[in-house]
C-alpha positions in Angstrom: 0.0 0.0 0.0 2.9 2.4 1.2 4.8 1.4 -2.4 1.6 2.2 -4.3 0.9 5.6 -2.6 4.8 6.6 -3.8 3.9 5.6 -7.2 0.9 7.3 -7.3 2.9 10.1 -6.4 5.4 10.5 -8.5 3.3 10.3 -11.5 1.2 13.1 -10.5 4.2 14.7 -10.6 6.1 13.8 -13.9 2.4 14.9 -15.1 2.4 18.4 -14.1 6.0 18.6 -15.1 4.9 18.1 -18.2 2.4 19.9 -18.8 3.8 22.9 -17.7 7.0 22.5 -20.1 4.0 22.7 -22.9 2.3 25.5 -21.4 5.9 27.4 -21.5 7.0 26.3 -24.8 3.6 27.8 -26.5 3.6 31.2 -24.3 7.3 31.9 -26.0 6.3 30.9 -29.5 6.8 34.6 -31.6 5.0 34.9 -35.2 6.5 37.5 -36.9 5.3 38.8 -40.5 6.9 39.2 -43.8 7.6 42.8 -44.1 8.0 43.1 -39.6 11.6 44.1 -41.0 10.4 47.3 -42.9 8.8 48.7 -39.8 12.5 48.7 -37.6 13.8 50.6 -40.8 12.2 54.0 -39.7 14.2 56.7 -38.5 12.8 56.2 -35.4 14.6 52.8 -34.8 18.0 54.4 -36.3 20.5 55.0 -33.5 23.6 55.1 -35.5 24.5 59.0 -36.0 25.0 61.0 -39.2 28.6 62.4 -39.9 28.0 66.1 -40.1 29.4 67.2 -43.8 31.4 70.7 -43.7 29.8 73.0 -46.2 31.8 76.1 -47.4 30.7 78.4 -44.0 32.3 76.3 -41.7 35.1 75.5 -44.1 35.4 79.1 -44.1 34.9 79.7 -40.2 37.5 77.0 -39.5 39.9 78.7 -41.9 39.7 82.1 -40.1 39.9 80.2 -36.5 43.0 78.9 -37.8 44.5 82.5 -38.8 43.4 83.8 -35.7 45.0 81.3 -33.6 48.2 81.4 -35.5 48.4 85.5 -35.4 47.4 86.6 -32.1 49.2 82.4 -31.1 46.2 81.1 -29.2 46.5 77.7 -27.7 43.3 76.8 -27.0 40.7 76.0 -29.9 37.8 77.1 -28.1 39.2 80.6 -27.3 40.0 81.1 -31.1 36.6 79.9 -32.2 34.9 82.5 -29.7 36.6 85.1 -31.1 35.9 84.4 -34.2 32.3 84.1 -33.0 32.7 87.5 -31.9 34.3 88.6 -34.8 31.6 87.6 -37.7 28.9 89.1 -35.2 30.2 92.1 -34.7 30.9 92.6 -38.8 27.4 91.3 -39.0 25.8 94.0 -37.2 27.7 96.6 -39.2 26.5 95.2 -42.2 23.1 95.6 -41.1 23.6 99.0 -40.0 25.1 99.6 -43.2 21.8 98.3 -44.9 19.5 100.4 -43.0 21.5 103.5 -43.3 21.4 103.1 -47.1 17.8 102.7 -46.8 17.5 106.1 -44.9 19.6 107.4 -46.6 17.6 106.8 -49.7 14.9 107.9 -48.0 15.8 111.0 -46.9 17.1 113.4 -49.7 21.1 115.0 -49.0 19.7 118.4 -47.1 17.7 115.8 -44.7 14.4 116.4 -46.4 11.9 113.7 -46.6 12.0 112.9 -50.4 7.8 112.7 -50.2 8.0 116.4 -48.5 6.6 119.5 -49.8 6.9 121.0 -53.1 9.9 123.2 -51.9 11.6 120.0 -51.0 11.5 118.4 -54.3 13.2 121.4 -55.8 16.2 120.6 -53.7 16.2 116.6 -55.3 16.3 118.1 -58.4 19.2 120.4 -57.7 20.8 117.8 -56.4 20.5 116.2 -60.0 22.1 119.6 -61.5 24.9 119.0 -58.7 25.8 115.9 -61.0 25.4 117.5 -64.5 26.9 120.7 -63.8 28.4 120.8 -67.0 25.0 120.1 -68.6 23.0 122.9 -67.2 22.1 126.5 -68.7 22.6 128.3 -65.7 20.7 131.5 -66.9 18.0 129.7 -67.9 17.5 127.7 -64.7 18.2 131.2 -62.6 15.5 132.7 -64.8 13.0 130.2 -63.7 13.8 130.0 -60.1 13.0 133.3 -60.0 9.4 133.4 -62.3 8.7 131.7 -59.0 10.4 133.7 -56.4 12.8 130.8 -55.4 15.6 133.3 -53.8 17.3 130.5 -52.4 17.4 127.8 -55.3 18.4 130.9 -57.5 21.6 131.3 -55.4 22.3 127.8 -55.0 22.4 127.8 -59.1 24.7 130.9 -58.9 27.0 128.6 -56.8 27.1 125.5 -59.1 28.0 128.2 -61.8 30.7 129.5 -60.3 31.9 125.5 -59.6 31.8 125.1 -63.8 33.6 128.2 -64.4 36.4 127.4 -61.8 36.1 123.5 -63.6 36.0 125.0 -67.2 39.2 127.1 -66.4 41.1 124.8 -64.8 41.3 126.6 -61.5 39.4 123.1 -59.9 39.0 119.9 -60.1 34.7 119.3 -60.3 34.0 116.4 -58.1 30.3 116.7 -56.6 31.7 114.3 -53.7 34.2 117.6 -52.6 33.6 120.4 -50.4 34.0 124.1 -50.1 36.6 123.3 -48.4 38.2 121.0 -51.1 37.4 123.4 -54.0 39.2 126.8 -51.9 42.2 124.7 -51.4 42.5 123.6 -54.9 42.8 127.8 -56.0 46.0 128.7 -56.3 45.3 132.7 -57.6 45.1 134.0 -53.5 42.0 137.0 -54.4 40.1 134.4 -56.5 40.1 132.2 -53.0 39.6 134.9 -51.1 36.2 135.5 -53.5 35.6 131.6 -53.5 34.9 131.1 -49.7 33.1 134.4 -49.8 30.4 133.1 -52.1 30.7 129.9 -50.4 29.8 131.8 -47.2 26.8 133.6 -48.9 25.4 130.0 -50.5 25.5 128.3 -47.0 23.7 130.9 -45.2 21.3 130.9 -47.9 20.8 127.2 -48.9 21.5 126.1 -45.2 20.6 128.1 -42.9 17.4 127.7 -43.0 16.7 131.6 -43.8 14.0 132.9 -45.9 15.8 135.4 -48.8 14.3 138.6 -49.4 14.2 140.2 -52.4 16.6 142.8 -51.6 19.4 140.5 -50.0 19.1 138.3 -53.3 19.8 141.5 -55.6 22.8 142.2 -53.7 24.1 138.3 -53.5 22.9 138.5 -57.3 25.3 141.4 -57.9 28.3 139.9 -56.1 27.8 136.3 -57.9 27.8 138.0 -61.6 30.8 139.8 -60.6 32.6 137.3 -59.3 31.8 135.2 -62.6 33.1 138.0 -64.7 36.6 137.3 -63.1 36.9 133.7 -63.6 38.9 133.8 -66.4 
């Protein structure tokens, strides 16, 4: 009876054994599909990294660090590469300022005028034109007109220019309409024709920009004292 119980036993036991090698062996069975594959080949599932190509701007950067670190003989990388950082950002900003100043400048007419001003204001663009083409301009014509419409002070500024194409024509200056009074007096060598010169140049500043409104009387007499002067440009 004893014998029998252990045999008994030991079945029930090789049994369950058994059975629970079965149940293990189907809970680890994996079916996978034909294209599982595909799936893993998203750049989600990618871990290996990309080597970063140089393009022409670093190429460039890493060129300038190099020059920097060789003149100014910087031993650490990093502190050549910050100031080149510091470098391109600063010439950065200057080109921007650069940009907008060109902008305003274009803008805003030579005599700081708005260019979409008054009527009186776009007579000084267009003598800024005849500042260009000085040698193009009949004077007396243009004088004539300024004053059909009482324009004391555009009429002087065309007495100036004149005087300028004389002192160009004779070969007393060098016209440039980049140069100043300043540049133009220096350039005459006869002492009482300089003397004249910065007078007249006097006369046009306080009458172009100063702001002043010209009466008819101080025109006549600045009239008189261009024409002269004109006379002795020889």
């Amino acid at each position: 009876m004893k014998h029998r119980f252990w045999k008994i036993l030991l079945a029930f036991y090789v049994g369950n054994t058994y059975l629970y090698s079965q149940q293990d062996t189907l809970a680890t069975q994996r079916n996978f599909s034909d294209d599982f594959q595909e799936k893993y080949q998203d750049k989600d599932f990618i871990y290996e990294q990309k080597k970063h190509t140089a393009n022409w701007w670093d190429q460039l950067v890493e060129s300038i660090t190099r020059f920097i670190q060789d003149l100014f003989r910087i031993k650490d990388p990093k502190q050549a590469q910050d100031t080149v950082d510091i470098i391109l950002k600063t010439l950065a900003v200057l080109i921007i300022l650069f940009v907008v100043y060109k902008i305003i400048q274009l803008v805003l007419n030579k005599e700081g005028q708005w260019i979409f001003g008054s009527a009186k204001n776009q007579n000084v663009l267009q003598v800024e034109d005849v500042a260009v083409n000085v040698h193009q301009i009949n004077f007396a014509k243009a004088i004539e007109q300024s004053l059909q419409q009482n324009d004391y002070r555009l009429a002087i500024r065309y007495y100036y220019l004149w005087t300028l194409k004389k002192l160009s024509d004779s070969n007393q200056i060098k016209w440039d309409p980049e140069k100043t009074n300043a540049d133009y007096a220096y350039e005459l060598q006869n002492s009482a024709l300089k003397h004249d010169f910065e007078y007249h140049s006097y006369l046009y500043d306080y009458a172009w920009y100063g702001g002043f409104e010209i009466s008819k009387e101080h025109f006549s007499q600045a009239k008189n004292s261009f024409e002269k002067f004109l006379k002795n440009i020889r």
